[in-house]
DRENDREN-707015 format. One line per 4 residues: number of its first residue (from 1); their letters; for each residue y, z, x of N, C-alpha, C, O. Coordinates in steps of 0.001 Angstrom, whole numbers, plus 500000, padded with zeros to 6 digits. Atoms other than C-alpha are relative to their C-alpha. Layout:
<recs>
NUM	a	Y:Z:X:Y:Z:X:Y:Z:X:Y:Z:X | ...
</recs>
This chain:
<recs>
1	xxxx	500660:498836:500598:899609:076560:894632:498629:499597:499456:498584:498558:498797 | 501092:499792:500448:896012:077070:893838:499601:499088:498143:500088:499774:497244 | 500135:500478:501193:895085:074989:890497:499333:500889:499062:499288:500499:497896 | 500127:498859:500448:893662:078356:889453:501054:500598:499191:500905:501326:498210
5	xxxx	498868:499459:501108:897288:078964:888249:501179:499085:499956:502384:499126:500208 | 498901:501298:500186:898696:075931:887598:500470:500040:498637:499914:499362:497772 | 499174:499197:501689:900834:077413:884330:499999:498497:499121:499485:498493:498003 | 499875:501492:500723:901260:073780:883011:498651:499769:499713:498585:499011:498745
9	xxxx	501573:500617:500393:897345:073220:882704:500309:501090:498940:500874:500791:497888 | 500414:499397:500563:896822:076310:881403:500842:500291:498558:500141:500452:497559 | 499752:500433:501314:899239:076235:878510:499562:498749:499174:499285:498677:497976 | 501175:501168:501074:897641:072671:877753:499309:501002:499101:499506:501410:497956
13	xxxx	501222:499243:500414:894466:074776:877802:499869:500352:498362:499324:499723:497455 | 499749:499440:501011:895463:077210:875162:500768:499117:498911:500930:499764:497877 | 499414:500763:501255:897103:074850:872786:498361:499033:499308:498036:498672:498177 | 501040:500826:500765:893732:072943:872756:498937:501047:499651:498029:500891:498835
17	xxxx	500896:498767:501073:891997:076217:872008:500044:500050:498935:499038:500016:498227 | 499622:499726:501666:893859:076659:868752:499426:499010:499170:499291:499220:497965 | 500929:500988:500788:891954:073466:867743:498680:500019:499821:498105:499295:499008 | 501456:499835:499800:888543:074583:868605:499234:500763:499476:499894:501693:499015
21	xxxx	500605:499480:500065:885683:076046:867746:499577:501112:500376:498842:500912:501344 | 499968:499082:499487:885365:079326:868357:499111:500120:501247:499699:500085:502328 | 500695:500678:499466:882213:078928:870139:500452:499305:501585:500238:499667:502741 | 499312:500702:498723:884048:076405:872414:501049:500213:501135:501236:499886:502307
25	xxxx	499022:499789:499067:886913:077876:873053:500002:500963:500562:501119:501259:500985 | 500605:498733:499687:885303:081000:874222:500188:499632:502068:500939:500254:502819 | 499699:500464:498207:885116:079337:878368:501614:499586:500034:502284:499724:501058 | 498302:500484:499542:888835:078045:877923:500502:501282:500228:501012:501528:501322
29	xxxx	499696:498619:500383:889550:081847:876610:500131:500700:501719:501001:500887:502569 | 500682:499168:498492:887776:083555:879680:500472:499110:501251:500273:499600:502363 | 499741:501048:499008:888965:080666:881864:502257:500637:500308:503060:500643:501241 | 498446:499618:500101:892765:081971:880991:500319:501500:500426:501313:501846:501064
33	xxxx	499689:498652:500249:892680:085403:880843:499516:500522:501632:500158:501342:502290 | 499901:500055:498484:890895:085121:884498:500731:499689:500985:500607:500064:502150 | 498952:500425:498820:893451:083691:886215:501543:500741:499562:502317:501160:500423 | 499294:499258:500626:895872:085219:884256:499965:501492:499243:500167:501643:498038
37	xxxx	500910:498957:501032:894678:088647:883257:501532:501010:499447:501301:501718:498466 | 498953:499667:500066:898220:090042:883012:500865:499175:498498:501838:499655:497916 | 499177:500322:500920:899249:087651:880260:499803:500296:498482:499019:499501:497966 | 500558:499343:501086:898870:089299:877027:500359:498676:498523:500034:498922:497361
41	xxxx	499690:501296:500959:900130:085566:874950:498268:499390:500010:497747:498781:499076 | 501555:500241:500007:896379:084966:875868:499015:500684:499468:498252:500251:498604 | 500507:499308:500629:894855:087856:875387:499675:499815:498342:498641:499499:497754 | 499792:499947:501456:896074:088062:871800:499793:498875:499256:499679:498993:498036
45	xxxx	500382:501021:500635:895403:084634:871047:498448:499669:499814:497825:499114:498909 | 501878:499946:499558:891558:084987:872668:499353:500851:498287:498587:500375:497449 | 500023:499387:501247:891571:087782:869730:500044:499933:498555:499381:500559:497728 | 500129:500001:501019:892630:086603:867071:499167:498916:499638:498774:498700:498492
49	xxxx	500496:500739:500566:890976:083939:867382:498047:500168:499541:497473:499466:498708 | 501280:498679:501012:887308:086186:866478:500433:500484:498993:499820:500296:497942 | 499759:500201:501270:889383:087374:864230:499961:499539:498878:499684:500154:497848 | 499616:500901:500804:890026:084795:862426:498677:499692:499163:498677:499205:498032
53	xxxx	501539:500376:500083:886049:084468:862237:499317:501228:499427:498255:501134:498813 | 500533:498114:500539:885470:088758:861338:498755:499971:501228:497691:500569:501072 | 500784:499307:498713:883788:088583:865151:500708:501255:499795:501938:501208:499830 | 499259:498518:499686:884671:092416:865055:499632:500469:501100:500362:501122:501846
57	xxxx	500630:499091:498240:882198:093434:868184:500721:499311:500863:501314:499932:501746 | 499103:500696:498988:883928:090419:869971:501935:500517:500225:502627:500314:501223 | 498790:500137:500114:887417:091369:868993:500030:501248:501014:500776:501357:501987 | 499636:498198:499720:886852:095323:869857:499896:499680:501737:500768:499998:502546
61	xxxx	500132:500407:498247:885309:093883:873676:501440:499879:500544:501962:500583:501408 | 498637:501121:499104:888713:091480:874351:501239:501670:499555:502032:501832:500482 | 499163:499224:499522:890936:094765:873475:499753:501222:500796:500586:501874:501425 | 500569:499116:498626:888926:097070:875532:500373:499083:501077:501311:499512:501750
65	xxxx	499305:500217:498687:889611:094993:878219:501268:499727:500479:501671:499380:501590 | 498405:500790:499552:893080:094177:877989:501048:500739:499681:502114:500685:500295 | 498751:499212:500762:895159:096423:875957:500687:501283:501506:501882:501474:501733 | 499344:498800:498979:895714:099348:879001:500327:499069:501209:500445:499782:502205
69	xxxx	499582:500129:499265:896705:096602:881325:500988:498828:499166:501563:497890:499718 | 498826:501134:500623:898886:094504:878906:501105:500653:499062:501170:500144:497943 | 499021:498977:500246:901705:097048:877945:500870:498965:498602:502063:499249:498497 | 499403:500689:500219:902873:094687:875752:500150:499793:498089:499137:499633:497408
73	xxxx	500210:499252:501685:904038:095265:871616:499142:499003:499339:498214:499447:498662 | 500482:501163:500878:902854:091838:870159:498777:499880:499988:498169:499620:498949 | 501461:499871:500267:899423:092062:871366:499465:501803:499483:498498:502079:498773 | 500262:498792:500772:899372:095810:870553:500459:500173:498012:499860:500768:497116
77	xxxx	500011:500372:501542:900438:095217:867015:498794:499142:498903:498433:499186:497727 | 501569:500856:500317:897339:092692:866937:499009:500910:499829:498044:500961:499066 | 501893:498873:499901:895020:095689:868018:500374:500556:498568:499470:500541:497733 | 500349:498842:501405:896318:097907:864797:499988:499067:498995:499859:499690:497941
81	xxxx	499986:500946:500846:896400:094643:862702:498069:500013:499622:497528:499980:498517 | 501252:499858:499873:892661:094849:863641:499432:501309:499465:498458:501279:498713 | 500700:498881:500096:891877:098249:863315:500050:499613:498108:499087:499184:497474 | 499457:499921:501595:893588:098185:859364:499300:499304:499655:498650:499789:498730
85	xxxx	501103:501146:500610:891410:095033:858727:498650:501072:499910:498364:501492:498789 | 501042:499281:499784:888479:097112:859620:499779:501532:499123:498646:501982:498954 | 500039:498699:500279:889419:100634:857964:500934:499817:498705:500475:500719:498003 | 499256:499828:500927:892049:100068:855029:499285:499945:498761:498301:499209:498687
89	xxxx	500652:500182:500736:891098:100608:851938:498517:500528:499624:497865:500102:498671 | 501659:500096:499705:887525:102058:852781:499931:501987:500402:499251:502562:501251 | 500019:498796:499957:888312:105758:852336:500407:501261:500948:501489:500916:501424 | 499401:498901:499432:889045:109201:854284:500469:499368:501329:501548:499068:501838
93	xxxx	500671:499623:498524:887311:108870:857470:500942:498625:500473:501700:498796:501428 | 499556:501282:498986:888664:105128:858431:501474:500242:499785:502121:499669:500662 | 498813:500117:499767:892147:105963:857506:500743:501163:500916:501948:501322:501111 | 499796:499276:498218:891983:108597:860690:499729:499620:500497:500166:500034:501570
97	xxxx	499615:500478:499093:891062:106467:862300:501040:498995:500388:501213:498743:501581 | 498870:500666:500436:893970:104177:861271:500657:500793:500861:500725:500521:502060 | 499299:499074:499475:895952:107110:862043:500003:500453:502001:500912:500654:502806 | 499957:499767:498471:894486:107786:865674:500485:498911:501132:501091:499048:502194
101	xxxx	499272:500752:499339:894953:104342:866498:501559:499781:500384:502047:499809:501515 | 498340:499579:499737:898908:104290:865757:500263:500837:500707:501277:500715:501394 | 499300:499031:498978:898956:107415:867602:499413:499833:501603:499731:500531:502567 | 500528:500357:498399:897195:106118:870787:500816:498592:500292:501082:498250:501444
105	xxxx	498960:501548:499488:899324:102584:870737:501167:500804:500166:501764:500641:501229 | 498359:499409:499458:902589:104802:870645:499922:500911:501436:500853:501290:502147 | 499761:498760:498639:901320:107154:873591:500271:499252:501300:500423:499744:502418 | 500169:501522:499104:901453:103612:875432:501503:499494:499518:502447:499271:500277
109	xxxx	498432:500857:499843:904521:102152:874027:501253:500581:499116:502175:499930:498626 | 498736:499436:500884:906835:104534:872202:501077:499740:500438:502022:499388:499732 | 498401:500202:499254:909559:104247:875037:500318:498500:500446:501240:498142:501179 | 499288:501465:499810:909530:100418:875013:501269:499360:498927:501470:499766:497783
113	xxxx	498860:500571:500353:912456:098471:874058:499577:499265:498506:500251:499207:497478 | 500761:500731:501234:910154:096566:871551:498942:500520:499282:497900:499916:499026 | 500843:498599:500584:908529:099598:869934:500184:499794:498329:499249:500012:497558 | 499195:499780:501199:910738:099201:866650:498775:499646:498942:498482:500552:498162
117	xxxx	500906:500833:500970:908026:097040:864549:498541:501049:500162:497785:501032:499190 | 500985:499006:500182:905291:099748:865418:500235:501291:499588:499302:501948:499126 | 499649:498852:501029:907163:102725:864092:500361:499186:498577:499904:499910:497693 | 499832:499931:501122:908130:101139:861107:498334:499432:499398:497804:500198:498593
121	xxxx	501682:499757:500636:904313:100047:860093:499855:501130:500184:500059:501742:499135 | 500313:499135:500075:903512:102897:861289:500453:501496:498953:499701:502452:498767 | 499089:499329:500824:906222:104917:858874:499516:499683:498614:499145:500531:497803 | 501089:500346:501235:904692:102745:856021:498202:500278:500026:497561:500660:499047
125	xxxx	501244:499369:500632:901142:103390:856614:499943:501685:499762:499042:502306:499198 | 500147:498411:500810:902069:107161:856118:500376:500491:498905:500115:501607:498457 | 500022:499686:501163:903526:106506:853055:499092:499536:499137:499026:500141:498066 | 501046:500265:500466:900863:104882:851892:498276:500965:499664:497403:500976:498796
129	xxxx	501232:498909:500039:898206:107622:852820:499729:500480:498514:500670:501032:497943 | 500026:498924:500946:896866:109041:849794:498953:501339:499622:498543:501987:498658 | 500473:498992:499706:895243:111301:851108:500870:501529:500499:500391:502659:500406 | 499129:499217:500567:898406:113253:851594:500237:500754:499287:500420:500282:498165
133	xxxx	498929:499782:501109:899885:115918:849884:501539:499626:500040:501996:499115:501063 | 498673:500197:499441:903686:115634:849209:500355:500194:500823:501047:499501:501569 | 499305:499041:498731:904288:117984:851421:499567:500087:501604:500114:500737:502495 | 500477:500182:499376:902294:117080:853718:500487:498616:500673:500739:498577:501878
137	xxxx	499131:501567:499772:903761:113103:853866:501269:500281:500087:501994:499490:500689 | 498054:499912:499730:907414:114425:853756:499933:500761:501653:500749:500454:502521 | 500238:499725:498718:906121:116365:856889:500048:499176:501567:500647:499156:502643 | 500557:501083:499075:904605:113878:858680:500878:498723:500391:500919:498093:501448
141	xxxx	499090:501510:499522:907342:110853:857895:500971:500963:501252:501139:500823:502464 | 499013:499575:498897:909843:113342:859122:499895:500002:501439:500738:499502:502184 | 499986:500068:498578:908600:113904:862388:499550:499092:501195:499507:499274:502412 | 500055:501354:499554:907643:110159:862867:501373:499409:499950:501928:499012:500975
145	xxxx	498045:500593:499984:911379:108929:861961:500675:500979:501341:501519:500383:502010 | 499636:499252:499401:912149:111873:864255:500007:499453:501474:501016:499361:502173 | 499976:500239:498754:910708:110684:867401:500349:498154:500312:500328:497391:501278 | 500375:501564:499495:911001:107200:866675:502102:499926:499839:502361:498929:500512
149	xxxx	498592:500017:500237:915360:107460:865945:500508:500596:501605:501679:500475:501967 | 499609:500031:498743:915351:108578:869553:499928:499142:501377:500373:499443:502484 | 500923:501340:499509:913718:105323:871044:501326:499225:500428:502002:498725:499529 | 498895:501595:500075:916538:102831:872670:498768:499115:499681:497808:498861:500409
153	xxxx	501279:501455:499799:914316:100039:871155:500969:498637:498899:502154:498696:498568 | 499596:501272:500736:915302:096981:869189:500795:500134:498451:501803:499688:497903 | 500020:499504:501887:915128:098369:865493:500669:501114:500145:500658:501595:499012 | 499598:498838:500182:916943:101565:866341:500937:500158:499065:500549:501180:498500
157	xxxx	499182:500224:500941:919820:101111:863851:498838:499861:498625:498753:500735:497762 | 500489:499689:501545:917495:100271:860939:499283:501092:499806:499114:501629:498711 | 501158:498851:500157:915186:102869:861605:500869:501549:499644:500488:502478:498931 | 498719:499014:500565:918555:105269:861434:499913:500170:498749:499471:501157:498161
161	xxxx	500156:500096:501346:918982:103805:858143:499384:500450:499055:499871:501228:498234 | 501331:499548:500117:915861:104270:857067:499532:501279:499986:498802:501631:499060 | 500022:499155:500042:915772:107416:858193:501266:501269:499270:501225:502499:499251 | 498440:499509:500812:919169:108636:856360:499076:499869:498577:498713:500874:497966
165	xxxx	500257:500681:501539:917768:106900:853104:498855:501075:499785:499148:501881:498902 | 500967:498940:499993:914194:109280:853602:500856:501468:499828:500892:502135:498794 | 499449:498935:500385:916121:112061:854029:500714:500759:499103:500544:501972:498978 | 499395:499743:501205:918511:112196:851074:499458:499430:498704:499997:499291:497606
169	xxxx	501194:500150:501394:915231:111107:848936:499490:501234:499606:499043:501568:498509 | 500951:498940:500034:913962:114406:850139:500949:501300:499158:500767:502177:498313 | 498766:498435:500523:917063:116810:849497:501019:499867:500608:501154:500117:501806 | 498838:499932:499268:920422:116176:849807:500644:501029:500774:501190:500870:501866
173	xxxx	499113:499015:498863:921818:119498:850915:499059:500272:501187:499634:500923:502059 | 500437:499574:498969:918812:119806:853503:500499:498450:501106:500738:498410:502313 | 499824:501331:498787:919492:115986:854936:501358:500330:500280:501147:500816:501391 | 498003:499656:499413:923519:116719:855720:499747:501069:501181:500650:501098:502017
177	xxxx	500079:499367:498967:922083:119324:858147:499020:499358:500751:499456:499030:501855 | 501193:501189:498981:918988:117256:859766:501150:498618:500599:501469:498425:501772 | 499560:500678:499191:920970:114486:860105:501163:500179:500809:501382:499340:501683 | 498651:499761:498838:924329:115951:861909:499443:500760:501144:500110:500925:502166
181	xxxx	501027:499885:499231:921242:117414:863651:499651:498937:501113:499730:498950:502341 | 500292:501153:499073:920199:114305:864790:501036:498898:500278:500767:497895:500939 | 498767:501039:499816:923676:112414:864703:499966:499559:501562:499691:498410:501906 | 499745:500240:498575:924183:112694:868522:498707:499630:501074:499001:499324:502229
185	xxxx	501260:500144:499556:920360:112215:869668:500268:498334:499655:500498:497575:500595 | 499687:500938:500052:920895:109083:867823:501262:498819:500803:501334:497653:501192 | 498735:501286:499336:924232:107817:869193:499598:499952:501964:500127:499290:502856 | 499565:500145:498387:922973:108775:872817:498645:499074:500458:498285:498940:501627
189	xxxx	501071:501008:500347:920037:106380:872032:500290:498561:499826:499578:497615:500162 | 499377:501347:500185:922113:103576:871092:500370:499459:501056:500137:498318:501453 | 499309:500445:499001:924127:103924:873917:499382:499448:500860:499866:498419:501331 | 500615:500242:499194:921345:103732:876181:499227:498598:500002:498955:497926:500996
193	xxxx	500512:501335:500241:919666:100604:874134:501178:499223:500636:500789:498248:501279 | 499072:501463:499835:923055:098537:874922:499764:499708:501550:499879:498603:502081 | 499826:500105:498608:922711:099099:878368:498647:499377:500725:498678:498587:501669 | 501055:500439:499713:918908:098640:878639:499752:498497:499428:498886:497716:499822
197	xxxx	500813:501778:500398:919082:095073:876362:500343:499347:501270:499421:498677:501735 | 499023:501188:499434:921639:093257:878973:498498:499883:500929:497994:498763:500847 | 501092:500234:499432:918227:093969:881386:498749:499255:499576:498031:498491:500220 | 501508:500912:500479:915391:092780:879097:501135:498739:499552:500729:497723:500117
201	xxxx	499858:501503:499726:917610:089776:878328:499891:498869:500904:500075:497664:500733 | 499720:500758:498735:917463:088522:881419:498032:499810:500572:497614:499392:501652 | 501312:500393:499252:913423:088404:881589:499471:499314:499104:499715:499294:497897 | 500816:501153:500617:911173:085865:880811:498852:500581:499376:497968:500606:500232
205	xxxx	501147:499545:500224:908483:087356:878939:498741:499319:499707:497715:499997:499753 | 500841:501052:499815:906310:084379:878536:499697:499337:501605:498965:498376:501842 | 500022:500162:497952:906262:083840:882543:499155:500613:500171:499042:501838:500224 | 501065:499599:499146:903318:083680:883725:499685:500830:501452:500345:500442:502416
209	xxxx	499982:499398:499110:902169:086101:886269:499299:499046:501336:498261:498525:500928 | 500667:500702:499386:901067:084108:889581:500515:500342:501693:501570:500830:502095 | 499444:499591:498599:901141:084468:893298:501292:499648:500624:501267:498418:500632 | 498578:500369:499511:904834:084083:894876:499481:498706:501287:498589:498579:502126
213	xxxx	500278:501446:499072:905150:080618:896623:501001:499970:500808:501056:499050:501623 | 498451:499963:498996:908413:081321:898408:500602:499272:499316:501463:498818:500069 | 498713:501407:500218:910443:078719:896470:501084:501490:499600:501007:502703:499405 | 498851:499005:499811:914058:079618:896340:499812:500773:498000:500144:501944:497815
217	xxxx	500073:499736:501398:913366:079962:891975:498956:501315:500143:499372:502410:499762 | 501001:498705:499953:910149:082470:892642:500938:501171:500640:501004:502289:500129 | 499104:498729:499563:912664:084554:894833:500886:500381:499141:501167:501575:499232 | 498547:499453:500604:915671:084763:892382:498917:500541:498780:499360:501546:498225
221	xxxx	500384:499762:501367:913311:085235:889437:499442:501957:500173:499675:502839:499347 | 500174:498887:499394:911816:088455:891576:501219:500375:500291:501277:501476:499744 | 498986:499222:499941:915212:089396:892500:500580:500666:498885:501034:501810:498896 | 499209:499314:501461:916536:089904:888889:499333:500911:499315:499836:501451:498330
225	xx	500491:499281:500438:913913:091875:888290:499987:501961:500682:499700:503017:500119 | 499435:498833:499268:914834:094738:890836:501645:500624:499961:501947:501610:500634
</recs>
């Protein structure tokens, strides 16, 4: 295979990034993410590592280019980690856009399996708003717990919880009808997570993307995925 994607260099690579100079490790960065543009363990590392520095024009570039082809929660949790750095704290206007971001990362990954950790930030930065009225935040959690308690994803059970506990904060005799409301939405959510983990257990999500070489391992690894 091509030394273009020789997975063993290129994790070197990136390990000797994390030692470098930003500066420096800027050609290793672009050197990874080219041969690999699919792997979002790069991406997100290329990122934070501007981050780490308050490059903000650099950071905003590397998720413009990567975020709509890297479906993927860990580096999307990076982008709103970013945005919040940028907007928290700093009045109306930046905490819509707070807000638009969460709602443009979920229009992308609400129905993933590994969604759970972006509804619940996302559940806390709306209680946090205080720009809110009550009634306006009891609104708004509700119909975020709402869509997110229908999710087979990882967290679905706590987010139940969670969402039980919100509800009989709000009004007990109205939560006993919401939730036998949503009792069966929930259980047919669960059901569907048990069935969808046994599948994502079985993938490598650190597996590099690279051209198929025929070995008998590249075929079975593509087979389990169909």
């Amino acid at each position: 295979m091509s030394k273009e994607y020789d997975v063993e260099g290129a994790e070197g690579l990136a390990r000797e990034a994390l030692s470098m100079a930003i500066s420096d490790a800027v050609p290793i960065y672009e050197r990874l993410v080219s041969s690999f543009p699919s792997a979002a363990k790069y991406w997100k590392q290329y990122a934070e590592a501007h981050m780490c520095m308050n490059n903000d024009d650099e950071t905003k570039q590397i998720f413009n280019r990567c975020l709509l082809n890297c479906w993927h929660t860990p580096l999307w949790l990076c982008y709103i980690r970013f945005i919040r750095k940028l907007n928290d704290n700093k009045g109306l206007h930046p905490q819509e856009e707070t807000l638009k971001a969460f709602e443009f990362t979920l229009s992308y990954l609400a129905p993933d399996i590994s969604s759970g950790p972006l509804w619940i930030q996302y559940i806390a930065f709306l209680k946090s708003l205080p720009s809110l009225q009550d009634s306006q935040r009891i609104t708004a959690l509700r119909k975020t717990f709402q869509r997110a308690i229908v999710i087979p994803s990882h967290h679905l059970e706590q987010l139940w919880r969670d969402y039980e506990t919100f509800e009989n904060s709000v009004s007990r005799a109205l939560a006993k009808g919401l939730i036998s409301e949503y009792q069966p939405k929930y259980n047919s959510a669960r059901a569907v997570y048990r069935e969808r983990k046994k599948f994502f257990d079985e993938i490598d999500w650190n597996m590099l993307a690279v051209p198929p070489s025929g070995s008998s391992k590249a075929i079975s690894c593509f087979l389990t995925t169909i």
